[in-house]
Residue, then its C-alpha position, 0 to 999 in steps of 0.5 A: x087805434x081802431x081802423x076807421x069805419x067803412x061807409x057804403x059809398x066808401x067801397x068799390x063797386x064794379x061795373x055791372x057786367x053786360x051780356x052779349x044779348x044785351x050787346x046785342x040789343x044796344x047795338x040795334x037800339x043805337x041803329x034805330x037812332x040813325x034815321x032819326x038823327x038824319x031825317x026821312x030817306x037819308x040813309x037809302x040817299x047817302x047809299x045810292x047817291x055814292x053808286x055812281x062812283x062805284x061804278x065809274x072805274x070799271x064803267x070806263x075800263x068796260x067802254x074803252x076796252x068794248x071800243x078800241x079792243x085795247x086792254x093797255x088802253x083800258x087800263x090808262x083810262x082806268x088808272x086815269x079816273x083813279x089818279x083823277x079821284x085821288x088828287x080831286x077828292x082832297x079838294x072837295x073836302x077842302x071847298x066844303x070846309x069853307x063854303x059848306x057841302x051844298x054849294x060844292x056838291x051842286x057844282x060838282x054833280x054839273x061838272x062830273x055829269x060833263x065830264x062823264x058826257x065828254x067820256x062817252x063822247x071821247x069814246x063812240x064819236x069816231x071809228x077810232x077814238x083818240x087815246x089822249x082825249x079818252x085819257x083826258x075825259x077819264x081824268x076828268x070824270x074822276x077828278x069831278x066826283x062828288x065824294x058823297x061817301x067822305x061828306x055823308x061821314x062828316x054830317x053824321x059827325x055833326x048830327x051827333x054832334x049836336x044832339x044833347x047827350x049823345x053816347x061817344x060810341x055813336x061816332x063808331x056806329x056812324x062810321x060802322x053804317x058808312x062803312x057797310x054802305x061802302x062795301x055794298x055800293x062798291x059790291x053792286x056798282x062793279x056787278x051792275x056794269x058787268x051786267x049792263x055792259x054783258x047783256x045790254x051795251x058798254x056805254x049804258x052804266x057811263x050813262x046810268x052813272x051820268x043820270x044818277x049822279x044828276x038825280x041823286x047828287x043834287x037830292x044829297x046836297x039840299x038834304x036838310x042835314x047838310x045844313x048840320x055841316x055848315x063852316x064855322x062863321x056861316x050865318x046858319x051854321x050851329x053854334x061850336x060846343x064848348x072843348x075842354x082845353x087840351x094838355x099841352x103838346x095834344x095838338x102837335x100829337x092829334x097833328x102827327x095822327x092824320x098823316x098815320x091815319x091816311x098813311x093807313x088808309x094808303x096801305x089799306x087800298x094797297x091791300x085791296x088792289x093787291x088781293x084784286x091782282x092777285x086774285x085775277x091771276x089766281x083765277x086764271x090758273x083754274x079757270x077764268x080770270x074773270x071769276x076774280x070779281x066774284x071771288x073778292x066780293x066773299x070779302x066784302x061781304x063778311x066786311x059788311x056784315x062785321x063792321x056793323x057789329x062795332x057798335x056791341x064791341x066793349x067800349x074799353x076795346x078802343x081805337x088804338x087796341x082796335x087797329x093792332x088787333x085788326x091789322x094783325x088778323x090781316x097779317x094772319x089772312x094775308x099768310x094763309x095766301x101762301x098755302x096751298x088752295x083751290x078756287x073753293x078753299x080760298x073763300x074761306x080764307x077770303x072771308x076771314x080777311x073781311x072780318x078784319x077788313x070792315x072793322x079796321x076801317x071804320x076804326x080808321x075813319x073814327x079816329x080821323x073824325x076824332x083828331x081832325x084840326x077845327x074846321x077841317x073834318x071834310x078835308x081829313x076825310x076826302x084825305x082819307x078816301x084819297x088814301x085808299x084809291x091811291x092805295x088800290x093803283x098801287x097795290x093794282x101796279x105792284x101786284x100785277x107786275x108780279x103776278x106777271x113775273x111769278x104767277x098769283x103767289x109772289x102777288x099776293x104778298x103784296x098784301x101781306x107787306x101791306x098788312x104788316x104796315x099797318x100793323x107797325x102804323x098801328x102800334x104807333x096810332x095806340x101809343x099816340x092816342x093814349x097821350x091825345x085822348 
């Protein structure tokens, strides 16, 4: 018996193979659709909206340490505006679920604006300002932030959404965006307060914050893409598309994947507070602890410039495989902590921690946006900003208490445990999603 004959069609044929040129072209040509999907000056909007936020932690520890000369003082009132934050974010998600981004925002810039106003107020009204009251007013101020940063990520979830033919990888160069904007903003607002605070007065980046968020968040809320995040059930809001019916059990797993992913970002804030910690006694072994803001920006500045280039990674390189990849670099990083080093050598080091850093966050907010429950996308991603300022305090309190106790080494392994959490999270996120998606 002869074998049957083979047509054309019958044989396989391999996927072209793609160059990195055309990698890289891809990559600026999925950027170009960005402002075109969000309409006129919405990215530098959603950038500068979310400054005042960046500034307000170390604003407020400026203040309260310029006025009561008290660093235990200015580190309640700094811990207080991240507690603030971390309980008060999860709630604005929440609230823009169900009543849509505008409405919450608007109420929101008004009550943070108060809030800075009462900071201010707490802190320069008298010769010697009431700790319970500057404690109070920093709770406050953090607890009313507007979250920009969480809901710009959600309307570009929906601009993609609804736009026909949209590529899935679009989501990454979304997130890749918001990620880089929030390495810069949280790179700029730290530098304008030491700036402002050093050469001009302590109260001026409050009062810069207080008028951009006047300013800027009310421009944010009424941008015509919010209108792209209206809760289900609203009369303007796009109609759903169509899902394909999950297998069964999907739902329970995309339920177990939120914890993971906001336990990831808890231990990413823990790495960032710890390396912060760790840092400033580092410094001050050499020279000026104060050289520990211009040391960390080294990685937030390689994080910026690699968590744009997601959007050339393969696409077969997927978010579980991703996050294993990237925690364990951080894991590596981590240990080179424990060598040896000089204020020039630990750049370097720095700098190779940031090339891990951008990517594995943006890799954590799309798999947020990727599993969150129907209608909860604001709250899954306020939780997940939440995560991470609860992180940073402990990471700050963990570290610092053995930076105390031991000197910078001891303190920077608390990133290092941090990194190998995540690793051991994300091992567990791969196994999950190959059975969700």
């Amino acid at each position: 018996m002869t074998a049957p004959s083979r047509t054309p069609s019958d044989v396989h044929t391999p996927p072209p193979s793609v160059s990195p040129w055309e990698r890289v072209a891809g990559m600026f040509r999925q950027y170009a659709q960005l402002p075109r999907l969000s309409g006129g000056w919405y990215m530098l909007l959603t950038m500068f909206a979310r400054l005042p936020l960046a500034m307000l932690t170390i604003g407020a520890m400026s203040l309260v340490t310029a006025v009561t000369h008290s660093y235990a003082t200015a580190g309640l009132a700094a811990g207080a505006v991240g507690i603030g934050s971390a309980l008060g974010a999860p709630v604005v998600g929440m609230l823009a679920d169900r009543l849509g981004q505008r409405r919450v925002l608007l109420a929101y810039a008004a009550a943070n604006v108060a809030a800075l106003a009462f900071l201010l107020i707490s802190c320069l009204a008298g010769q010697d300002p009431s700790v319970p009251a500057v404690v109070v007013a920093a709770f406050a101020s953090g607890l009313t932030c507007p979250q920009v940063g969480p809901l710009s990520r959600v309307r570009w979830i929906a601009l993609i959404g609804r736009r026909p033919g949209s590529r899935a990888g679009m989501n990454d160069v979304a997130m890749s965006f918001e990620g880089t904007t929030d390495e810069l903003t949280f790179v700029l607002g730290p530098a304008l307060v030491g700036v402002l605070a050093a050469f001009l007065a302590p109260w001026l980046p409050l009062v810069l914050a207080a008028a951009l968020t006047l300013v800027l968040v009310p421009l944010f809320a009424l941008h015509p893409s919010a209108t792209a995040a209206l809760p289900a059930g609203h009369p303007d809001a796009a109609a759903s598309p169509t899902t394909t019916p999950e297998a069964p059990g999907a739902g329970r797993l995309r339920a177990l994947m939120v914890p993971l992913a906001v336990l990831a970002m808890v231990c990413m804030g823990t790495f960032f507070g710890g390396t912060q910690a760790a840092l400033s006694a580092f410094a001050g072994e050499f020279a000026d602890p104060e050289l520990a803001g211009l040391l960390y920006s080294a990685m937030g500045l390689s994080s910026a410039v690699v968590a744009l280039s997601i959007a050339a990674w393969p696409e077969r390189f997927g978010h579980g495989a991703r996050w294993v990849t990237c925690a364990a670099l951080l894991v590596i990083g981590s240990a080179l902590f424990l060598l040896p080093l000089d204020l020039g050598t630990v750049i370097p080091v720095l700098l190779v921690l940031g090339m891990a850093v951008g990517p594995m966050m943006v890799t954590v907010f799309a798999i947020g946006a990727q599993v969150a429950p129907a209608g909860r996308l604001s709250t899954v991603m306020t939780a997940l900003s939440s995560g991470i300022v609860a992180g940073t305090a402990l990471g700050y309190a963990v570290a610092g208490a053995a930076a105390q106790w031991g000197g910078s080494h001891p303190a920077f392994l608390v990133p290092g445990v941090a990194s190998v959490l995540l690793v051991l999270l994300g091992v567990l996120a791969a196994r999950t999603l190959r059975r969700v998606v």
